[in-house]
Short mmCIF file of the C-alpha atoms (twelve columns), coordinates in Angstrom:
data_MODEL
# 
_entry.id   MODEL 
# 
loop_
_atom_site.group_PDB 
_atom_site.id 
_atom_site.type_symbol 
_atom_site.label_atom_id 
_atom_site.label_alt_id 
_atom_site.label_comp_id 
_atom_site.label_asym_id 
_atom_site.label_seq_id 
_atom_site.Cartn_x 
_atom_site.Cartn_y 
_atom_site.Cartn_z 
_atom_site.pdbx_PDB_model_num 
ATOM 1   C CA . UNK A 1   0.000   0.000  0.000   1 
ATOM 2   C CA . UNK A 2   1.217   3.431  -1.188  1 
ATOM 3   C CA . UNK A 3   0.173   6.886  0.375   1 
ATOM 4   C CA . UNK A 4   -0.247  9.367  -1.707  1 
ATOM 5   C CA . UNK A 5   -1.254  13.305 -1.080  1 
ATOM 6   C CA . UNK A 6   -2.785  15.994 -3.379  1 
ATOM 7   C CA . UNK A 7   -4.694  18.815 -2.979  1 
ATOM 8   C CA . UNK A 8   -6.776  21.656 -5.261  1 
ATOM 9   C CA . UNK A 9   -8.409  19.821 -8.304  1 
ATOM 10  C CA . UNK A 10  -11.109 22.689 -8.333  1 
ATOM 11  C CA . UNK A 11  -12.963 19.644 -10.612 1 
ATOM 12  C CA . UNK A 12  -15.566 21.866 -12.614 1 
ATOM 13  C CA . UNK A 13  -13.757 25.187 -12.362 1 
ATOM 14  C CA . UNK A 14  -13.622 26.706 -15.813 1 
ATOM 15  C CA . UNK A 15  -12.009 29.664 -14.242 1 
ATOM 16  C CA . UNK A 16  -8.744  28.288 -12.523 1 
ATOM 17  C CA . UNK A 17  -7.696  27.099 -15.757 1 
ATOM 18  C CA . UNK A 18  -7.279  30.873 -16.520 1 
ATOM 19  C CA . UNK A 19  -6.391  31.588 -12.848 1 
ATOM 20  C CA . UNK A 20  -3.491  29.403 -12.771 1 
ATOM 21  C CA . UNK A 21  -2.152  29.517 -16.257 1 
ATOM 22  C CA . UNK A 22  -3.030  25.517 -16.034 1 
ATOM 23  C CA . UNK A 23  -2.548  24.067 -19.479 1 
ATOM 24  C CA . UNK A 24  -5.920  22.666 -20.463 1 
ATOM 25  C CA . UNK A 25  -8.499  24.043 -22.744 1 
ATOM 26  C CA . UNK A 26  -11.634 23.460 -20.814 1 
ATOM 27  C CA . UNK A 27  -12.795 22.339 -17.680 1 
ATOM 28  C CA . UNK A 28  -13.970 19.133 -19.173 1 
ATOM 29  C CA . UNK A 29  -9.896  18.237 -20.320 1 
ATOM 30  C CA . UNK A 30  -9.304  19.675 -16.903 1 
ATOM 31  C CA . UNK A 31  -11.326 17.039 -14.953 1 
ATOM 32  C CA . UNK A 32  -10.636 14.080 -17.535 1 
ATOM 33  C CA . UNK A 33  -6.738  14.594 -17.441 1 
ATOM 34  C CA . UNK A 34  -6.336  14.732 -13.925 1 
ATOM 35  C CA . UNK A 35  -8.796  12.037 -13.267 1 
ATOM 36  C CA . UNK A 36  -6.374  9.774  -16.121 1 
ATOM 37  C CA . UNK A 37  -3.331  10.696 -14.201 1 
ATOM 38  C CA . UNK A 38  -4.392  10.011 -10.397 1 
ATOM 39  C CA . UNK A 39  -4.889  6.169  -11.627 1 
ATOM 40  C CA . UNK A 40  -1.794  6.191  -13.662 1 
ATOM 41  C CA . UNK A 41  -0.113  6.066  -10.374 1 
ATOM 42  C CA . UNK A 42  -2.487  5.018  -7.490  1 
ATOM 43  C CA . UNK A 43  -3.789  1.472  -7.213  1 
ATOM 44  C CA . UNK A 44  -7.029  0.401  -5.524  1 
ATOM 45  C CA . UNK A 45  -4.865  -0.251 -2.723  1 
ATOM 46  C CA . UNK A 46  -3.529  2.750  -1.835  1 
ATOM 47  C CA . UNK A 47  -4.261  5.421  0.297   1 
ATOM 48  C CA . UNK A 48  -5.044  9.124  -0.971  1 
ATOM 49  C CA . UNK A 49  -4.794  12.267 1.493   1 
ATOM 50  C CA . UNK A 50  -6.467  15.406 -0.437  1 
ATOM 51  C CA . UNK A 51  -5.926  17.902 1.062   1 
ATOM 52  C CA . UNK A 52  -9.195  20.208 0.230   1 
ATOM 53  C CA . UNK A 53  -10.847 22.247 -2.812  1 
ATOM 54  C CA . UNK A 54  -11.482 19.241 -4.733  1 
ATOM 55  C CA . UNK A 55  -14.684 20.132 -6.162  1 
ATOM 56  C CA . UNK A 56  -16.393 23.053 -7.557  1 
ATOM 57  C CA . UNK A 57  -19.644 23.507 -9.142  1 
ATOM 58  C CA . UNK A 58  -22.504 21.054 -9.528  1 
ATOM 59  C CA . UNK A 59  -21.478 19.120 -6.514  1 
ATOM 60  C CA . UNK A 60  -23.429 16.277 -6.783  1 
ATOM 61  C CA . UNK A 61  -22.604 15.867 -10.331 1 
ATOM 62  C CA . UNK A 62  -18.706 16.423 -10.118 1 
ATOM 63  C CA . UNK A 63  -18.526 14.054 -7.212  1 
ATOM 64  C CA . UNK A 64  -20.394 11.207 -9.826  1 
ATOM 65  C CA . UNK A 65  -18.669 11.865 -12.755 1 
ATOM 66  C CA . UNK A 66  -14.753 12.365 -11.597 1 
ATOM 67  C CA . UNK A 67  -14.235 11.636 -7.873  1 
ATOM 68  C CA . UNK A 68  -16.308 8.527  -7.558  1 
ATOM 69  C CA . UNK A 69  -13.341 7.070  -10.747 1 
ATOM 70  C CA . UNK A 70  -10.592 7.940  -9.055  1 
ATOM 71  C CA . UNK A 71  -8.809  5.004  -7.057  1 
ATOM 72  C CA . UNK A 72  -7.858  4.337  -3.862  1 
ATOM 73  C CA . UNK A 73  -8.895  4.871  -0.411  1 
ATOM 74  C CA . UNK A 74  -9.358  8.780  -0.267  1 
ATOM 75  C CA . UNK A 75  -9.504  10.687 2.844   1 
ATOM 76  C CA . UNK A 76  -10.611 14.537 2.428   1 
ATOM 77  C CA . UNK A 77  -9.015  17.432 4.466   1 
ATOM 78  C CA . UNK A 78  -11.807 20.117 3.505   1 
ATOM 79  C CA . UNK A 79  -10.543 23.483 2.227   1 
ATOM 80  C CA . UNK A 80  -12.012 26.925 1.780   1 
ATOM 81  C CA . UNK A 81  -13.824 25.687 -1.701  1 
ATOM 82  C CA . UNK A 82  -15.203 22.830 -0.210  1 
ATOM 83  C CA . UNK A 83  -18.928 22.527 0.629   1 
ATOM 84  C CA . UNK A 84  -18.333 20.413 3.584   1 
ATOM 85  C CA . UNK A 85  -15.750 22.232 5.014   1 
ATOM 86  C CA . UNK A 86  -16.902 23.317 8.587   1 
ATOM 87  C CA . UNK A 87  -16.174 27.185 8.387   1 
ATOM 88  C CA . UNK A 88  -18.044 27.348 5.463   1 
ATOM 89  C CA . UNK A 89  -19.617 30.913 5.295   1 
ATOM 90  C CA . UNK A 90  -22.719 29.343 4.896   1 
ATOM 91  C CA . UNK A 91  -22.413 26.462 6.922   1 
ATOM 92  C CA . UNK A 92  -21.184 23.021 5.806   1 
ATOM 93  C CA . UNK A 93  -23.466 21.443 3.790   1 
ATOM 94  C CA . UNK A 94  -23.846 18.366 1.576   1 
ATOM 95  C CA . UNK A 95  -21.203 16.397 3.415   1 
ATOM 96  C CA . UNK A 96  -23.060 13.003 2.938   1 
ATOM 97  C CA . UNK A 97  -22.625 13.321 -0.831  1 
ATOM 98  C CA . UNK A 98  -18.928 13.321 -0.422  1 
ATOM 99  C CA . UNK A 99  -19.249 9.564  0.460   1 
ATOM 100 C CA . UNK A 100 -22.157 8.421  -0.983  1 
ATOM 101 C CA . UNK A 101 -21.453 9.875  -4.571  1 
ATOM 102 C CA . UNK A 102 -17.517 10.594 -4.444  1 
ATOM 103 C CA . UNK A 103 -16.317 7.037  -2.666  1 
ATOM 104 C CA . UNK A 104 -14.900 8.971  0.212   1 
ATOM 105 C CA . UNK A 105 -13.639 7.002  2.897   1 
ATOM 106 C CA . UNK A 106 -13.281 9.701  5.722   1 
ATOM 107 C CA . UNK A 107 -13.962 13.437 5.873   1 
ATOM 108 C CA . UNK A 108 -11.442 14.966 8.674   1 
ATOM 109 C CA . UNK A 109 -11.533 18.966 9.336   1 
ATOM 110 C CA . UNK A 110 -8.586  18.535 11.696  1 
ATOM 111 C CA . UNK A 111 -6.201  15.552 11.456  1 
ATOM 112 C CA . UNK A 112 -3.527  14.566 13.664  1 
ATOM 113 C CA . UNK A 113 0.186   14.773 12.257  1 
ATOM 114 C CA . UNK A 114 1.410   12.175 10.171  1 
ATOM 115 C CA . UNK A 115 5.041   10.475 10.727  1 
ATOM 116 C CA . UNK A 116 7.072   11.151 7.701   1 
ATOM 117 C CA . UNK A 117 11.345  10.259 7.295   1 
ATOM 118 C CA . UNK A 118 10.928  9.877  11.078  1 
ATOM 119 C CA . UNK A 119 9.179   12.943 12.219  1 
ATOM 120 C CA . UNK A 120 5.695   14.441 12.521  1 
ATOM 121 C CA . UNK A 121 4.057   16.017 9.899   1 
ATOM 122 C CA . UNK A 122 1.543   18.778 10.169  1 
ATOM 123 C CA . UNK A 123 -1.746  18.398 7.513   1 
ATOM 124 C CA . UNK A 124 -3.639  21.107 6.308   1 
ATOM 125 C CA . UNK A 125 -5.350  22.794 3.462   1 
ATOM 126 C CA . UNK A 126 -3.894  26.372 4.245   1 
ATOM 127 C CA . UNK A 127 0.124   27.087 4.576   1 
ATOM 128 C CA . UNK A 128 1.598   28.597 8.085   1 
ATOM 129 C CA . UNK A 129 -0.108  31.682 9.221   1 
ATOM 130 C CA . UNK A 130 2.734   33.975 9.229   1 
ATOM 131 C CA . UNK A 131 3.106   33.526 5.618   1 
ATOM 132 C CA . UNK A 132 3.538   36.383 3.291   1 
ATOM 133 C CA . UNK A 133 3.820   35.164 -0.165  1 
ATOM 134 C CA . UNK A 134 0.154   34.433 -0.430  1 
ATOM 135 C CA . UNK A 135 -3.102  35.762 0.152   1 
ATOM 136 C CA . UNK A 136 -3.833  36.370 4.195   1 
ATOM 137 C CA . UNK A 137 -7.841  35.109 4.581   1 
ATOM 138 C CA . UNK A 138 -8.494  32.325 6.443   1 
ATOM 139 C CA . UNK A 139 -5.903  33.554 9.511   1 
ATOM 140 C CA . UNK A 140 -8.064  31.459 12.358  1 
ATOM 141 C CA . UNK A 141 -7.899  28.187 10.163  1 
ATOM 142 C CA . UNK A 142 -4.304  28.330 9.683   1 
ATOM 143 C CA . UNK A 143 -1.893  26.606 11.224  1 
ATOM 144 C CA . UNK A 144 0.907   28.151 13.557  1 
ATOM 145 C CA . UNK A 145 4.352   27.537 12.514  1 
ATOM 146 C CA . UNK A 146 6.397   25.952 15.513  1 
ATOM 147 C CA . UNK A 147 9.282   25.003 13.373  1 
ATOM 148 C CA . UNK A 148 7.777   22.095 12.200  1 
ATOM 149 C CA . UNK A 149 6.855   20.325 8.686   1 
ATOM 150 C CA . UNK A 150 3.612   21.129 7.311   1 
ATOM 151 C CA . UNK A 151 2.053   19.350 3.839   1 
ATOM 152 C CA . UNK A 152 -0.711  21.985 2.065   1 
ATOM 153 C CA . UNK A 153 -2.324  23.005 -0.879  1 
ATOM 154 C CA . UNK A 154 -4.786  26.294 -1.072  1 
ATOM 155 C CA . UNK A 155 -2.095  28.535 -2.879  1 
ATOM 156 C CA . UNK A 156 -2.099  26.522 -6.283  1 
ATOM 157 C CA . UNK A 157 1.276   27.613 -8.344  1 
ATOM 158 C CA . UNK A 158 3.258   29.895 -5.721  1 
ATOM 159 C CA . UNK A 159 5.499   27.139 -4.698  1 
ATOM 160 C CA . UNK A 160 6.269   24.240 -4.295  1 
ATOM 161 C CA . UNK A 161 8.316   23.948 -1.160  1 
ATOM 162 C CA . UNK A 162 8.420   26.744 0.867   1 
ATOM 163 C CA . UNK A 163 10.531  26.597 3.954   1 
ATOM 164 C CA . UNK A 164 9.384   23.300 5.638   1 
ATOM 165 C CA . UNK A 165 6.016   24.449 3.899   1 
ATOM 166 C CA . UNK A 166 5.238   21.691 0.996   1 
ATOM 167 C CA . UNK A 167 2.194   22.338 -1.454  1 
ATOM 168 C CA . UNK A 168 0.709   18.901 -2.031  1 
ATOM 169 C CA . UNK A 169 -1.636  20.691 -4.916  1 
ATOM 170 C CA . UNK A 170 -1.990  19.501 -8.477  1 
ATOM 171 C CA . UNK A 171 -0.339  22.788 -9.863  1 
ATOM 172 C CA . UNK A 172 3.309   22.035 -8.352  1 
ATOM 173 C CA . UNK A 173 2.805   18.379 -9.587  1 
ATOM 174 C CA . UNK A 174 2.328   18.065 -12.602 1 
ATOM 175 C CA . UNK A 175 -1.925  17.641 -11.527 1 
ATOM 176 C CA . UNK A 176 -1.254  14.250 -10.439 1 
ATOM 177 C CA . UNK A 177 -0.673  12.516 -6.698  1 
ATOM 178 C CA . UNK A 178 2.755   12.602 -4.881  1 
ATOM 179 C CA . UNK A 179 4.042   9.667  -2.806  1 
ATOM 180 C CA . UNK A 180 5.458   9.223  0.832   1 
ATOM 181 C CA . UNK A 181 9.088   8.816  -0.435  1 
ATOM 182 C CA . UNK A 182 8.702   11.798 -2.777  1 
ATOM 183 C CA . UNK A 183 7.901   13.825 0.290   1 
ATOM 184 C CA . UNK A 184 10.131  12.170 2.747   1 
ATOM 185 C CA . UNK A 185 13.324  12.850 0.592   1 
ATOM 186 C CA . UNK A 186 11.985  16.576 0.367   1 
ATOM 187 C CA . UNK A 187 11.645  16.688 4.374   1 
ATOM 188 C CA . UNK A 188 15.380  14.584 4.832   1 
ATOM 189 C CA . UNK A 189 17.232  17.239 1.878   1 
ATOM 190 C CA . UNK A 190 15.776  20.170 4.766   1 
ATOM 191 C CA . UNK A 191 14.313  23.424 3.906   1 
ATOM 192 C CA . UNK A 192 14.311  24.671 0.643   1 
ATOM 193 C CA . UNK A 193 12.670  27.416 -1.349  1 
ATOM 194 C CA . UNK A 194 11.276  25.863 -4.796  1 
ATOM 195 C CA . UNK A 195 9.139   27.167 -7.377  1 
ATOM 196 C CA . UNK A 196 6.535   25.514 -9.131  1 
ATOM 197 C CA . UNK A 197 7.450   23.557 -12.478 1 
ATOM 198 C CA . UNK A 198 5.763   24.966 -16.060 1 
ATOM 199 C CA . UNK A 199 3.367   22.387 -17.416 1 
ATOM 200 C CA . UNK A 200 2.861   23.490 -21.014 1 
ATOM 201 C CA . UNK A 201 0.870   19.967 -21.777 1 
ATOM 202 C CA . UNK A 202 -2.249  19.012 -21.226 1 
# 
């Protein structure tokens, strides 16, 4: 069994295609791309941390047609996008769906650290609360940064290791999954600043 972690598919989101630069034509290449490259890697098997804003628009529909393919044993860490997230301005909502249309195993707002190259790992949609290089909203759901390791998504293409920061999300890579080891060498070669790759295929 392999664990993998991703974050920020925004399935249904004509918009973040333009957002993001992301290199797809529509929405519907979006969702169909990224739903062909998740089981490329991951096997029925594994284990798949996402780490929030997997769906947007036409819920029910989204969670039918692309989650509910997808393979593996997923686990969702709800972001800001996400309409079962628990601070959702207008209440979480719809959180049933999640399992009974998108094959979600487990639905956890706040999970406990995870042991990765032999230390604990903080999980979160949002990055550290002190950071700068990003958008400030959402300063109550953050987490502090005690000098620890944190795995994220929410801020898409600004990084892809910031710090002991490391963006999980589909824009740093390459809009498919990343493995333990992948992260674990990241956390043994320390702190590192590193940008985002270009994708310029779809």
């Amino acid at each position: 069994m392999t664990r993998w972690w991703t974050s920020d598919q925004h399935f249904g989101h004509e918009n973040i295609i333009r957002y993001c630069d992301r290199p797809f034509v529509n929405a519907d290449e979006m969702n169909e791309a990224m739903v062909d490259r998740w089981n490329d890697v991951v096997a029925d098997s594994d284990e798949v941390w996402m780490l929030g804003d997997l769906v947007m628009n036409q819920l029910p529909k989204r969670l039918e047609e692309h989650v509910a393919r997808l393979k593996g044993r997923k686990i969702l860490v709800p972001g800001n996008h996400d309409a079962c997230w628990r601070h959702h301005p207008k209440g979480p909502k719809q959180r049933s769906a999640y399992y009974t249309l998108g094959g979600i195993a487990e639905i956890l707002d706040d999970p406990a650290p995870v042991s990765l190259a032999g230390v604990d790992v903080t999980i979160s949609h949002f990055p550290y609360n002190n950071d700068s290089a990003y958008d400030q909203r959402y300063q109550a759901q953050r987490p502090p940064d005690r000098g620890g390791w944190l795995l994220h998504g929410h801020i898409h293409e600004k990084w892809r290791q910031h710090g002991r920061q490391i963006n999980v999300g589909v824009d740093a890579w390459d809009f498919t999954p990343v493995d333990d080891d992948t992260i674990a060498a990241m956390i043994q070669t320390g702190p590192a600043v590193i940008a985002c790759p270009t994708y310029s295929h779809a």
